[in-house]
N, C-alpha and C positions, 0 to 999 in steps of 0.2 A: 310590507312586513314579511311576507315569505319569501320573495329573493333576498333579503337581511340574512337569513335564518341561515337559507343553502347557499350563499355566500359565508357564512362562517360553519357552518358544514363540512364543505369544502376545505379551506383554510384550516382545519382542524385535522382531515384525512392528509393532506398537504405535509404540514409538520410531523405527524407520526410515522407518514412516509420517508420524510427526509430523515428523520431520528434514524431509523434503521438503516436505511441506508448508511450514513456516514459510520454506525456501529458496524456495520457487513466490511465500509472501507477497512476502516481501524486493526479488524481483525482480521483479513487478508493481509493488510500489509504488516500489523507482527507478526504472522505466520512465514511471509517473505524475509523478512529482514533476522529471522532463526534462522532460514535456510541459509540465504547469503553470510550470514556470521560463522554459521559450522563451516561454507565452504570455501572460508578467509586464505587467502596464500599471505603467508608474514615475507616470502621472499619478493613479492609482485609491491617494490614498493612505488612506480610509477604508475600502476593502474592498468594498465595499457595487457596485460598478458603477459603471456612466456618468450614473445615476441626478442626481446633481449638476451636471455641466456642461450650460452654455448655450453656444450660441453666442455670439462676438463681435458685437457690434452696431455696424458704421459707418457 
């Protein structure tokens, strides 16, 4: 009867562990994916960087 107990004990600190965690994920990662969106380049349409552009030549 008592390892029952602290086997579900356990299993109970487990899941409230995990809850916050993936809540800690969640909100990390839309804190990230604000930043990455403010610092969008509309010209970078391969991904890749600035790697591509030259200057204008006149």
């Amino acid at each position: 009867m008592n390892n029952k107990i602290m086997f579900i004990i356990g299993c109970l600190i487990f899941i409230i562990y995990l809850f916050f965690l993936l809540k800690i994920i969640k909100k990390q990662n839309k804190i990230e994916d604000q930043r990455n969106h403010e610092s969008f380049d509309t010209n970078d349409l391969d991904g890749i960087g600035n790697q591509g552009r030259f200057p204008n030549k006149n």
